[in-house]
C-alpha positions as a LaTeX table, in Angstrom:
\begin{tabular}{lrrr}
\hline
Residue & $x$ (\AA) & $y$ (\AA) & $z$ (\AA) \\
\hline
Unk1 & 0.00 & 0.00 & 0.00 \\
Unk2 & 2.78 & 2.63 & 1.09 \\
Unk3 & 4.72 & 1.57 & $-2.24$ \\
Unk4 & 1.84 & 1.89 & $-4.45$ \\
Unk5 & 0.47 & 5.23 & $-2.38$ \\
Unk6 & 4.28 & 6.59 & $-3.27$ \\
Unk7 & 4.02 & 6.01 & $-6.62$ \\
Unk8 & 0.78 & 7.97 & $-7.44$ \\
Unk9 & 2.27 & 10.66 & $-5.78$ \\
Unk10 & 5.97 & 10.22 & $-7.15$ \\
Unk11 & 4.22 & 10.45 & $-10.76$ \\
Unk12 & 2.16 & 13.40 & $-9.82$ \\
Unk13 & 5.04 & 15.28 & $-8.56$ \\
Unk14 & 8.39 & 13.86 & $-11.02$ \\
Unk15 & 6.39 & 13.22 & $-14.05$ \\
Unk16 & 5.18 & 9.78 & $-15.42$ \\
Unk17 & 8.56 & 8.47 & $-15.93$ \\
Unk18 & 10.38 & 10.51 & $-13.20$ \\
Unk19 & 11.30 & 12.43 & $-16.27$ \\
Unk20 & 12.14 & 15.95 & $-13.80$ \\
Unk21 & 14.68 & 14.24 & $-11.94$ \\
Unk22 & 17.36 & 14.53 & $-14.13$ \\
Unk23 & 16.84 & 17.95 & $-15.79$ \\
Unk24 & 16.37 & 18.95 & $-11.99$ \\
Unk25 & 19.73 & 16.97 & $-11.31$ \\
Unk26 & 21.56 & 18.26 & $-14.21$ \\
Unk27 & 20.69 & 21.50 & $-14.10$ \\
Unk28 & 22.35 & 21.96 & $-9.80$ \\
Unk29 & 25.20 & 20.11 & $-11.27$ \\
Unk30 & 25.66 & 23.10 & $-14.22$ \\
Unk31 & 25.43 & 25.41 & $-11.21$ \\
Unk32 & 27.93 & 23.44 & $-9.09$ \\
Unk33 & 30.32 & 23.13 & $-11.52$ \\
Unk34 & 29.96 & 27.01 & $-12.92$ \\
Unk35 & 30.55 & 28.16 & $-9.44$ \\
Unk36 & 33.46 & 25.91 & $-8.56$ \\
Unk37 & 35.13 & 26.62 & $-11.64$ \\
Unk38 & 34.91 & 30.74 & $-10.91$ \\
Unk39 & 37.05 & 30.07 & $-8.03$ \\
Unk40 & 34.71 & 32.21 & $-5.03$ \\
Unk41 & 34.93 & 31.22 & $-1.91$ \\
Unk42 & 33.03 & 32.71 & 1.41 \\
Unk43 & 33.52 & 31.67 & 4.78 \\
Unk44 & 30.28 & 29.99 & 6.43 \\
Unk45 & 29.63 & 29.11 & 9.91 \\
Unk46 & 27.73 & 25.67 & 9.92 \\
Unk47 & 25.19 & 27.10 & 12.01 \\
Unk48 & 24.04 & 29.63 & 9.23 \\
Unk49 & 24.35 & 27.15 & 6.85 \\
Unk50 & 22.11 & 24.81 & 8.72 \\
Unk51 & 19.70 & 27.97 & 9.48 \\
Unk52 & 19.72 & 28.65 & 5.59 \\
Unk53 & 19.25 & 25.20 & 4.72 \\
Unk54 & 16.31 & 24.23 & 7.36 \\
Unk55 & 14.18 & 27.84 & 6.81 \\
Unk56 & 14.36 & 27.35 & 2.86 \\
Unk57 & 13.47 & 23.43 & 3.23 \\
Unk58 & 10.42 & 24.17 & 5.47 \\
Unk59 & 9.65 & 27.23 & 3.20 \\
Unk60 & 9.34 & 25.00 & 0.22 \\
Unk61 & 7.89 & 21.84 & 2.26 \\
Unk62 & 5.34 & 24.52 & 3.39 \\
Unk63 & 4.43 & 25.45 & 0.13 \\
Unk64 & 3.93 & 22.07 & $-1.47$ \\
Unk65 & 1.69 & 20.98 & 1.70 \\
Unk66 & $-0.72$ & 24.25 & 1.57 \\
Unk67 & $-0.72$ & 24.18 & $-2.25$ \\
Unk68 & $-4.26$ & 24.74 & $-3.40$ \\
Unk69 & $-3.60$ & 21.89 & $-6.76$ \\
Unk70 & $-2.41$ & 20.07 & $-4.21$ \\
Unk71 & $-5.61$ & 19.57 & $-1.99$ \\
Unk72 & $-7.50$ & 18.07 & $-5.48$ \\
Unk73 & $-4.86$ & 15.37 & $-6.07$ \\
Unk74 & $-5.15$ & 14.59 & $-1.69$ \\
Unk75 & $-8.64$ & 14.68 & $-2.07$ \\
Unk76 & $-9.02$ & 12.12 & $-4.62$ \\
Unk77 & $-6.49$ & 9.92 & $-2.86$ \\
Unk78 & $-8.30$ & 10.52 & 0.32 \\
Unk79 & $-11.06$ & 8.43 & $-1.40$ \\
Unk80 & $-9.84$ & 5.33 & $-2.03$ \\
Unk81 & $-9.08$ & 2.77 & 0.87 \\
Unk82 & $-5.64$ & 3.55 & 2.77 \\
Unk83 & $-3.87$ & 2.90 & 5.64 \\
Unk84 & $-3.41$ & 5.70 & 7.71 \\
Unk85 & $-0.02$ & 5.61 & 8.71 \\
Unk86 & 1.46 & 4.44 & 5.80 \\
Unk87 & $-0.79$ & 6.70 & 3.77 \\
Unk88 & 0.91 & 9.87 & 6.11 \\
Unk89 & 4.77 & 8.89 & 5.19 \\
Unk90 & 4.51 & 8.43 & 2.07 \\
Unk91 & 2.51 & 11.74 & 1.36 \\
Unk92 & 5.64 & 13.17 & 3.34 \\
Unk93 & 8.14 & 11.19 & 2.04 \\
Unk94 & 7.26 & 12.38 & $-1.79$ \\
Unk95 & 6.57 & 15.81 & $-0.88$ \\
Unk96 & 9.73 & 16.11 & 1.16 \\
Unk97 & 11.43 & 14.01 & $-1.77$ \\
Unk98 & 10.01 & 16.73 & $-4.06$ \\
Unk99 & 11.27 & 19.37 & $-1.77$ \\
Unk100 & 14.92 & 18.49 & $-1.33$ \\
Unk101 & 15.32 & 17.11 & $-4.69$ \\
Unk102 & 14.09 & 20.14 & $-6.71$ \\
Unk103 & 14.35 & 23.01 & $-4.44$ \\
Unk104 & 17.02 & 22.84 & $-1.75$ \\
Unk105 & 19.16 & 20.29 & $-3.99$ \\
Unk106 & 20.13 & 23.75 & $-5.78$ \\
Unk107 & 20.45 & 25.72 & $-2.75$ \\
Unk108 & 22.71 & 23.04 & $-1.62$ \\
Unk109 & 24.99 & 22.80 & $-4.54$ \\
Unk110 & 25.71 & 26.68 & $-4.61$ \\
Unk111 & 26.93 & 25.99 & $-0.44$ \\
Unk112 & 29.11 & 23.09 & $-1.69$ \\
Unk113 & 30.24 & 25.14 & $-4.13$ \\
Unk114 & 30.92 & 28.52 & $-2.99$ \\
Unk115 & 32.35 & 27.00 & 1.18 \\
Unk116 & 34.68 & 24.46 & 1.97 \\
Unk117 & 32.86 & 21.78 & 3.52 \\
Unk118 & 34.01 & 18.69 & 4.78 \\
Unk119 & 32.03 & 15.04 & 4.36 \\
Unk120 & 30.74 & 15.75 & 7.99 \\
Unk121 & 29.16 & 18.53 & 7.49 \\
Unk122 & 28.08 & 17.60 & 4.27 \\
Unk123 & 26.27 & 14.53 & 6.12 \\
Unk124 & 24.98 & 17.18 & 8.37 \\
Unk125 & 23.32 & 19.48 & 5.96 \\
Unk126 & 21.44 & 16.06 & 4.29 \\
Unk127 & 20.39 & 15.18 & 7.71 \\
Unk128 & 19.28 & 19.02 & 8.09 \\
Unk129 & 16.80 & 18.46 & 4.85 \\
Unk130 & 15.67 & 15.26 & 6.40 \\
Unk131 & 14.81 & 17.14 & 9.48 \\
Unk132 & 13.03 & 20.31 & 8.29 \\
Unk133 & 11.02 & 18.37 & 5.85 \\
Unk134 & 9.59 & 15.90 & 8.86 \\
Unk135 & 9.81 & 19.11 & 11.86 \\
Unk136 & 7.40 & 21.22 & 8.43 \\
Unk137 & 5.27 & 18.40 & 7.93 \\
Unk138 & 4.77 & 17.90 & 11.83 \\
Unk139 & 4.10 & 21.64 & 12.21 \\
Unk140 & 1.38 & 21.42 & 9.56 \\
Unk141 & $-0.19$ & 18.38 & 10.47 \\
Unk142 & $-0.99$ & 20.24 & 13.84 \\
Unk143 & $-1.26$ & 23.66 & 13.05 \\
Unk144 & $-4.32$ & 24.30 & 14.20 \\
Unk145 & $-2.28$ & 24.60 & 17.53 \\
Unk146 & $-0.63$ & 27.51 & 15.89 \\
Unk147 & 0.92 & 29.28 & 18.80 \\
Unk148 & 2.84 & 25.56 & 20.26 \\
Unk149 & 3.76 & 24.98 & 16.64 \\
Unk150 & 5.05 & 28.65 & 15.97 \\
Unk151 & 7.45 & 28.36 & 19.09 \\
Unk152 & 8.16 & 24.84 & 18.28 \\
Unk153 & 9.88 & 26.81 & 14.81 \\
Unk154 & 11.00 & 29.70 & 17.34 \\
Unk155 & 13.08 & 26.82 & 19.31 \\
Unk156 & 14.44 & 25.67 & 17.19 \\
Unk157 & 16.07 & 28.28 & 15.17 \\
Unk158 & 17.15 & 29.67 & 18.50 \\
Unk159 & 19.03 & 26.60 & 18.70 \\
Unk160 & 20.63 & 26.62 & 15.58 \\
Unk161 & 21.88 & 30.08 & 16.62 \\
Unk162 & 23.18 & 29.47 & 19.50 \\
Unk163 & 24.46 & 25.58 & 19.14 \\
Unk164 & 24.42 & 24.90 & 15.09 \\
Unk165 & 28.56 & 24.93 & 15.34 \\
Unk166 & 28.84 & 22.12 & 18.09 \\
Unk167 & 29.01 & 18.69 & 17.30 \\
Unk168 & 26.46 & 17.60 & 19.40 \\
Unk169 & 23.79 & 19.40 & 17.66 \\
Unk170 & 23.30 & 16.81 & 15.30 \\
Unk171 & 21.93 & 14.14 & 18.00 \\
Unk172 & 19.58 & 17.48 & 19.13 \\
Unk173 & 17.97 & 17.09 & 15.65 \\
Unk174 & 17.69 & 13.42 & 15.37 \\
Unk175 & 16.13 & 14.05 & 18.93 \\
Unk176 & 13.59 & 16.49 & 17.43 \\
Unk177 & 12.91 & 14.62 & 14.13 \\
Unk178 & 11.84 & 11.30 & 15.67 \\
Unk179 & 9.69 & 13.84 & 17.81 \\
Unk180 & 8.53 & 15.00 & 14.74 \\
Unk181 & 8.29 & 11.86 & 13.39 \\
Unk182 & 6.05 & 10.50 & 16.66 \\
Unk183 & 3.55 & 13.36 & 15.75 \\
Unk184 & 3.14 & 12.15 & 12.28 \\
Unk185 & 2.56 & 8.44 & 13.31 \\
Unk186 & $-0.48$ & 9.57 & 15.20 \\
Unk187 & $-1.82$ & 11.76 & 12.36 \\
Unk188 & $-4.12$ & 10.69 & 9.41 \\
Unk189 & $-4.08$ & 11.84 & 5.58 \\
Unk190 & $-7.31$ & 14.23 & 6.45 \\
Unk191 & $-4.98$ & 17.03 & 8.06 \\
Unk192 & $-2.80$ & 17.51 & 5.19 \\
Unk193 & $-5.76$ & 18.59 & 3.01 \\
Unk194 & $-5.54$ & 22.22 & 3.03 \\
Unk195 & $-9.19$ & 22.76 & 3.36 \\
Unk196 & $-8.36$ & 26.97 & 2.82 \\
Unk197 & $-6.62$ & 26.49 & 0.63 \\
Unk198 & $-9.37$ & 24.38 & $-1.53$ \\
Unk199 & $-11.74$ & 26.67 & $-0.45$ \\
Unk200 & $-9.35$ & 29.67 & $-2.30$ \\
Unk201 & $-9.05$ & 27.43 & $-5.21$ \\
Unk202 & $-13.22$ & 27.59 & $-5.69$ \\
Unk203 & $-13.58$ & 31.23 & $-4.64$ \\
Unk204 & $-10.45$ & 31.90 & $-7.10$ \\
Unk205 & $-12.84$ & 30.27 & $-9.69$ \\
Unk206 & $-15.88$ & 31.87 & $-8.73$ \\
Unk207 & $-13.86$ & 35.40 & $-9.78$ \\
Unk208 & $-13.43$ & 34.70 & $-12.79$ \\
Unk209 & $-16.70$ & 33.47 & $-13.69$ \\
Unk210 & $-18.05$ & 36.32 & $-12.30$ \\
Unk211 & $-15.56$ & 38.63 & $-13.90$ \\
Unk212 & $-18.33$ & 40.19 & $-16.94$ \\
Unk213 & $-20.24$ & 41.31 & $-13.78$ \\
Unk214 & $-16.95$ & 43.27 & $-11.86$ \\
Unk215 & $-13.94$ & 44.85 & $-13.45$ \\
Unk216 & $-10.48$ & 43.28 & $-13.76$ \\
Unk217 & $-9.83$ & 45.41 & $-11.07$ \\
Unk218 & $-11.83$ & 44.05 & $-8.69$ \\
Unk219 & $-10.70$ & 40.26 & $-10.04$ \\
Unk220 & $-7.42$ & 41.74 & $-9.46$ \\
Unk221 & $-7.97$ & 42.07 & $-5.58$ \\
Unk222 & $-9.81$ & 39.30 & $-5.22$ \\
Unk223 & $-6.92$ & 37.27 & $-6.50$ \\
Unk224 & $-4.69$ & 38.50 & $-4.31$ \\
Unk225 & $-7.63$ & 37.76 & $-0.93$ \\
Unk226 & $-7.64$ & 34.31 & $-2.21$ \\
Unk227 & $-4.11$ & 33.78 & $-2.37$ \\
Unk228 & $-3.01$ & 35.44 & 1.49 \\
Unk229 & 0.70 & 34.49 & 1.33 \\
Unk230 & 1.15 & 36.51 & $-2.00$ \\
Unk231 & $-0.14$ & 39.94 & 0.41 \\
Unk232 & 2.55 & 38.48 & 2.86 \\
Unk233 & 5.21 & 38.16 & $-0.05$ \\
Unk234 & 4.51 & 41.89 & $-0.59$ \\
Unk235 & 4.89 & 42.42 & 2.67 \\
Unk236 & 8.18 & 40.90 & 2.99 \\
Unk237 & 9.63 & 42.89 & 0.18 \\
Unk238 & 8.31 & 46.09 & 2.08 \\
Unk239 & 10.67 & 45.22 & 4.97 \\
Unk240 & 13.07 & 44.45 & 2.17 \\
Unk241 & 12.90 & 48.23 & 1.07 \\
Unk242 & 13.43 & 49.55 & 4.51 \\
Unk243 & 16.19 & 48.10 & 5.42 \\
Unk244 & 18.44 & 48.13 & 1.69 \\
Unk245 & 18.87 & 51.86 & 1.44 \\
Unk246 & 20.91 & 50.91 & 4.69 \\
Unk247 & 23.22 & 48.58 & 2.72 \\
Unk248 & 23.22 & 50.50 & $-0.46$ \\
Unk249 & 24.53 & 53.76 & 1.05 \\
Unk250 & 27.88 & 51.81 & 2.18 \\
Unk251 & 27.83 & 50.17 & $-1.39$ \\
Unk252 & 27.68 & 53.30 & $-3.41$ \\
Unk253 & 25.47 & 55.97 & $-2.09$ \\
Unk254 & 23.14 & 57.73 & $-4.30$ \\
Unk255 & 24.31 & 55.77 & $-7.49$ \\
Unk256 & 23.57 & 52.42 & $-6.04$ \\
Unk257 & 19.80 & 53.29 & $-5.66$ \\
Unk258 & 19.07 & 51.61 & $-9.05$ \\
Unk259 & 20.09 & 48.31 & $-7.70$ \\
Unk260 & 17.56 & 48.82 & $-5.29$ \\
Unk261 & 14.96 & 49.48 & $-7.73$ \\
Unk262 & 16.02 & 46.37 & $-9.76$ \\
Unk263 & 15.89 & 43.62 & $-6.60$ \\
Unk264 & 12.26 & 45.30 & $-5.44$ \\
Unk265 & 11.21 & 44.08 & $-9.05$ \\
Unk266 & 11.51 & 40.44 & $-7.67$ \\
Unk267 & 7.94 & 39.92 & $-6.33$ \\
Unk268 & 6.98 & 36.38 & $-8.53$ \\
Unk269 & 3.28 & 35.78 & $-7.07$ \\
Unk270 & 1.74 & 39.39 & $-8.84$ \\
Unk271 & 3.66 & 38.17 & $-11.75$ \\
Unk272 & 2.24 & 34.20 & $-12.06$ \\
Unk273 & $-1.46$ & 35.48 & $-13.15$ \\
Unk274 & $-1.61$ & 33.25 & $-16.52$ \\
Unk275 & $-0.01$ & 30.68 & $-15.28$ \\
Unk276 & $-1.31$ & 29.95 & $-12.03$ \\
Unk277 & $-4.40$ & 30.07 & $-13.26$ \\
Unk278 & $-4.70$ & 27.61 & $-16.88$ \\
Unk279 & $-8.92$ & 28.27 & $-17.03$ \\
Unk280 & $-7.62$ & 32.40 & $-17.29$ \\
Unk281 & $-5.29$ & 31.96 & $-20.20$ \\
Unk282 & $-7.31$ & 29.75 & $-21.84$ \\
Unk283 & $-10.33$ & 32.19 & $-22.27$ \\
Unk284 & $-8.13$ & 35.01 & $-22.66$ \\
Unk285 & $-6.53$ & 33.32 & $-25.53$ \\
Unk286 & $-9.98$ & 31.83 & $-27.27$ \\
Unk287 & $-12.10$ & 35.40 & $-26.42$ \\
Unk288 & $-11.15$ & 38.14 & $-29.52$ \\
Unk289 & $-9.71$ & 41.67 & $-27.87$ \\
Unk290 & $-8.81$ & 39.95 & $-24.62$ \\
Unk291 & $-4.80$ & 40.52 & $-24.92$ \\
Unk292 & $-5.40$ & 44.27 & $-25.27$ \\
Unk293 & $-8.31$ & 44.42 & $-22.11$ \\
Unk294 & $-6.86$ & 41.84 & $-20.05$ \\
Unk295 & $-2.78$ & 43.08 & $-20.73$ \\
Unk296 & $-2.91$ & 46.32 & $-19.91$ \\
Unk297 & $-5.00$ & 46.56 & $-16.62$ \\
Unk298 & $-2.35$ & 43.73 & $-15.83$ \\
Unk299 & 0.54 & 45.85 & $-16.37$ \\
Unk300 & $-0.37$ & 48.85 & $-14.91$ \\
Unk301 & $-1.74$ & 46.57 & $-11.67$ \\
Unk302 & 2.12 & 45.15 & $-11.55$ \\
Unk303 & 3.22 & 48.72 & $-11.75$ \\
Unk304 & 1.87 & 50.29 & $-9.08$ \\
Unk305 & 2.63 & 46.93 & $-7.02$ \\
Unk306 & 6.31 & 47.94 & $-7.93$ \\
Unk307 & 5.78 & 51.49 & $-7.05$ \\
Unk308 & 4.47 & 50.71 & $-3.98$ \\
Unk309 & 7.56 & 48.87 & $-2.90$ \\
Unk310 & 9.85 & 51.75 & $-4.05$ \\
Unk311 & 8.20 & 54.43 & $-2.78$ \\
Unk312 & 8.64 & 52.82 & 0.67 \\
Unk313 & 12.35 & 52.19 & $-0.67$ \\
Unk314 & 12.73 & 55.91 & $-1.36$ \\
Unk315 & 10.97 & 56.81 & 2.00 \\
Unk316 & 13.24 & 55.16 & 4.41 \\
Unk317 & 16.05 & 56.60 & 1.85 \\
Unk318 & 14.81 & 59.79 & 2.98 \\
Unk319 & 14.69 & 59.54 & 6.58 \\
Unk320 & 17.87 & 57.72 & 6.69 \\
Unk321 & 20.36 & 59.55 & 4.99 \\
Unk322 & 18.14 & 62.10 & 3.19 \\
Unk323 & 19.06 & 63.47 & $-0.32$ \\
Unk324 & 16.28 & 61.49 & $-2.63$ \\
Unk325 & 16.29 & 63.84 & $-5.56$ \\
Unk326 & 13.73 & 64.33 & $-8.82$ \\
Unk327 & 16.09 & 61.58 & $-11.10$ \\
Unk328 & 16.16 & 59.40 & $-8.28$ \\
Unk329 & 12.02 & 59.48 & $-8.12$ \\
Unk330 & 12.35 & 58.97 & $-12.48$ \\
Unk331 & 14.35 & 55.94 & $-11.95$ \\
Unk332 & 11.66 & 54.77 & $-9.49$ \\
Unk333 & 9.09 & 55.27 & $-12.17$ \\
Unk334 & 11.22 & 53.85 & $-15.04$ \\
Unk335 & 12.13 & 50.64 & $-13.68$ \\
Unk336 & 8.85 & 49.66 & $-11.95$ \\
Unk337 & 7.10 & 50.57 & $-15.51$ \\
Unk338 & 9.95 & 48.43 & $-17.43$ \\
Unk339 & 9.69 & 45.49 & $-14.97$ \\
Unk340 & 5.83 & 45.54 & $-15.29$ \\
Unk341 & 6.03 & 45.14 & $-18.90$ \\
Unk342 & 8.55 & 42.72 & $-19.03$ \\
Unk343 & 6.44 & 40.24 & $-16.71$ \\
Unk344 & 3.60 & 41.13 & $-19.09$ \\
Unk345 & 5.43 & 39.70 & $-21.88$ \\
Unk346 & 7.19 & 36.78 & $-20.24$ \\
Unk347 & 3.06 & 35.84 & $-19.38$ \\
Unk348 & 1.68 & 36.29 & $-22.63$ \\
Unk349 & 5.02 & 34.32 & $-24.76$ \\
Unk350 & 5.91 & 32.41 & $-22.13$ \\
Unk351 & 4.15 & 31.02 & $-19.43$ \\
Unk352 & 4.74 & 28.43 & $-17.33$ \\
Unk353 & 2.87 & 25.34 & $-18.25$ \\
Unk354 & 4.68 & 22.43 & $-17.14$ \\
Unk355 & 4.08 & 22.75 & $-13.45$ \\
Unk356 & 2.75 & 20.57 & $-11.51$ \\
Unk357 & 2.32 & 22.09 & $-8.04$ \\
Unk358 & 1.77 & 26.09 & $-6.90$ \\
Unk359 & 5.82 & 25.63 & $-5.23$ \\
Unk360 & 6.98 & 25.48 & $-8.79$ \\
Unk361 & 5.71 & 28.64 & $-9.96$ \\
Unk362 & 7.36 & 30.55 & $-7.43$ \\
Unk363 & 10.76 & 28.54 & $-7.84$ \\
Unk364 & 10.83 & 28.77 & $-11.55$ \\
Unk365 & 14.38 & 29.77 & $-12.99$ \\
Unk366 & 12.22 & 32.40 & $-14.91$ \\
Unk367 & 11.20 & 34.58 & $-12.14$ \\
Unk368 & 15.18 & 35.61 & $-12.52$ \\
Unk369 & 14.68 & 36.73 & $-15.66$ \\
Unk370 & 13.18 & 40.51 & $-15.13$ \\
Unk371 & 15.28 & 40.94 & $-12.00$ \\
Unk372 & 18.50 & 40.01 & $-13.91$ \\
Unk373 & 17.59 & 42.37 & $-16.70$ \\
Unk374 & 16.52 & 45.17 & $-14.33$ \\
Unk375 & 19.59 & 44.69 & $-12.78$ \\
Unk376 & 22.21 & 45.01 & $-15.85$ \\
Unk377 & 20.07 & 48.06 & $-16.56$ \\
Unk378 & 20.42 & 49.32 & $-12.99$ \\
Unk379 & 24.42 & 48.88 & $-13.47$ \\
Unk380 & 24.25 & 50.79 & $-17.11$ \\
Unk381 & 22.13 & 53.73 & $-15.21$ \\
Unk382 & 24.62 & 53.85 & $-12.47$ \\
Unk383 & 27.35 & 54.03 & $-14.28$ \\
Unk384 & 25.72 & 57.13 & $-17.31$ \\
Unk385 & 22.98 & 59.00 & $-14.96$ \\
Unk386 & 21.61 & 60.60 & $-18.22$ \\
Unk387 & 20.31 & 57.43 & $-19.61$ \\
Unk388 & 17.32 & 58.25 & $-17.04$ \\
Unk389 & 16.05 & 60.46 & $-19.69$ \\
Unk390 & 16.24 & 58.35 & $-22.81$ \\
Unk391 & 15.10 & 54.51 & $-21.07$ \\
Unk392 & 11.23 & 55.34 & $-20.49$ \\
Unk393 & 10.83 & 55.74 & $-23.81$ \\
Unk394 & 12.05 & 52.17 & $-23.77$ \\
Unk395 & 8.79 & 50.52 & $-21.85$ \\
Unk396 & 6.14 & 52.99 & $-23.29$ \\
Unk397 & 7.76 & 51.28 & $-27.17$ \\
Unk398 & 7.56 & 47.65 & $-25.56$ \\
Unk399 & 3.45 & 47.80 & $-24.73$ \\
Unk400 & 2.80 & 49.33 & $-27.72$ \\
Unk401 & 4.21 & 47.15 & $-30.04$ \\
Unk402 & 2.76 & 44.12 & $-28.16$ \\
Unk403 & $-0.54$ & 45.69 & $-27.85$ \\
Unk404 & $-0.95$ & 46.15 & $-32.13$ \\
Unk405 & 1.15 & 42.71 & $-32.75$ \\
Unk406 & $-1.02$ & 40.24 & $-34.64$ \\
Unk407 & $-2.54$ & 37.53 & $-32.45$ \\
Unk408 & $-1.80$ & 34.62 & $-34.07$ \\
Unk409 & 1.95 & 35.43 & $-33.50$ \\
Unk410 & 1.23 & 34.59 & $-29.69$ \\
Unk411 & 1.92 & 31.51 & $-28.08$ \\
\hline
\end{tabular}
């Protein structure tokens, strides 16, 4: 039962013939290897490598467990006769499978790459993985006890801070992970479904079929009060915006600002609305006039998203150091604008179709893409101020030329 349970959900989550495992595998070993061969090397105290490792682990693990397309696979699997225990590992044993194998497998190979390690603390950070994905899975499977299992987490990562360098830390998480583990044995299949999350999923739905009643403004917000961690996303890149004019003032002072700019364009979930949602794209793309009505509501919506996040960028610029000037407020404009309507266009050419749960969307090598470019742009604008006044030309050219390009040209 537990080997045939693991194999639905190995299929769902690898592809029919575990096809993703060795793109996924290649692909951290082209990362490896790229970053071994520069030669850069940082110093790395085991216990923020175990930190880094474990908070990116249960990240992901709690991703993949709340995912909304998720909870219809669980539910169908929920029908059909199981055992309950061996039903629960296996569920966690894919997922966490999933987890370390396609997310933290590349976080992992930049470490190895980048700090000397040695095979003991190598073994550590697998054991690490091992642990966050059971201590995540524990968490969730009792989280309506959210206060014990927030300073369970809280413990924890105090722990790691204070004791992640000693060598007896690593019988403190085999410790906690049969703990972990002891909390699982005595749960059933029922409390992974993510019964908000399914409920989001059907409200998400009822938006859009109610969408020739509101305006794509109002679908808009509703997408984002179905979807509750993409508000907290935003919210984390606020905080992101008041603290980096900190950072960038020792970098490079008032010339570093468009960096700033360019890493506040990295907000994936406002960015994911075709492909998150395949019912969307496929009406947009059947309905005549939709790229035109649907586009460029979309863009300026990702816009003042941007905006948002560098006005409070340029805010805490102010009352830091002071000195935010009229060019600096233009570059603000010009890169949220240029960032908005290169996320436009990645959506419309290329969206993400091959993925198979909501984790993958917000992992997906191409939410790089617009940050990268905003970010070679950034270094350009640093380096001749004056561009400023020819580049938002640049954006305003881009929406108008994809506005009036012929539809059948579209993906």
């Amino acid at each position: 039962m537990m080997t045939m349970t693991g194999k639905a959900f190995a299929k769902k989550l690898f592809g029919a013939n575990y096809e993703r495992l060795p793109r996924t595998f290649l692909m951290d070993l082209i990362v490896f290897w790229g970053l071994y061969l520069a030669g850069f090397q940082v110093q790395i105290a085991p216990s923020v490598r175990i930190l880094m490792i474990s908070a990116f682990t249960v990240g992901v693990m709690w991703q993949s467990l709340s995912s909304g397309d998720n909870a219809v696979e669980l539910q169908h699997m929920l029908m059909l006769p199981h055992r309950r225990r061996e039903f629960v590992f296996a569920y966690v044993a894919m997922l966490g499978a999933y987890t370390i194998s396609t997310k933290t497998g590349l976080l992992l190979a930049v470490l190895l790459a980048v700090a000397v390690c040695s095979p003991m603390e190598i073994m550590g950070m697998i054991l690490c993985m091992i642990h966050a994905v059971l201590m995540a899975a524990a968490v969730y499977s009792v989280r309506k006890y959210r206060y014990a299992g927030g300073l369970w987490v809280a413990v924890m990562a105090a722990a790691i801070q204070l004791w992640g360098n000693r060598l007896w830390f690593v019988l403190l998480q085999i410790v906690n992970g049969l703990f972990a583990g002891l909390i699982l044995y005595g749960a059933d299949g029922y409390v992974f479904y993510p019964w908000e999350s399914g409920k989001n999923h059907r409200r998400a739905h009822h938006a859009l079929r109610q969408r020739k009643k509101a305006s794509l403004w109002r679908y808009f917000f509703r997408y984002l009060g179905c979807h509750k961690k993409y508000l907290l996303n935003t919210a984390v890149m606020w905080c992101v915006a008041l603290g980096m004019p900190y950072f960038l003032r020792e970098m490079g002072g008032l010339s570093a600002a468009p960096v700033g700019f360019a890493i506040l364009s990295l907000n994936t979930p406002i960015c994911i609305l075709l492909s998150c949602d395949r019912d969307l794209e496929q009406a947009v793309r059947f309905l005549p006039g939709q790229k035109r009505r649907l586009c460029v509501p979309y863009c300026l919506f990702i816009f003042l998203c941007n905006m948002a996040a560098d006005a409070v960028f340029l805010l805490s610029w102010q009352i830091q150091s002071g000195g935010v000037t009229a060019l600096m407020i233009a570059g603000a404009v010009f890169f949220a604008f240029q960032s908005a309507v290169l996320s436009i266009l990645l959506e419309w050419f290329y969206p993400i179709r091959d993925w198979k749960i909501e984790s993958d969307l917000w992992h997906h090598p191409r939410k790089y893409v617009v940050p990268v470019i905003m970010l070679l742009l950034a270094g350009a604008v640093s380096a001749w101020p004056a561009l400023l006044y020819v580049l938002p030309v640049l954006p305003a050219l881009e929406i108008t030329v994809f506005i009036v390009w012929p539809a059948s040209e579209s993906r």
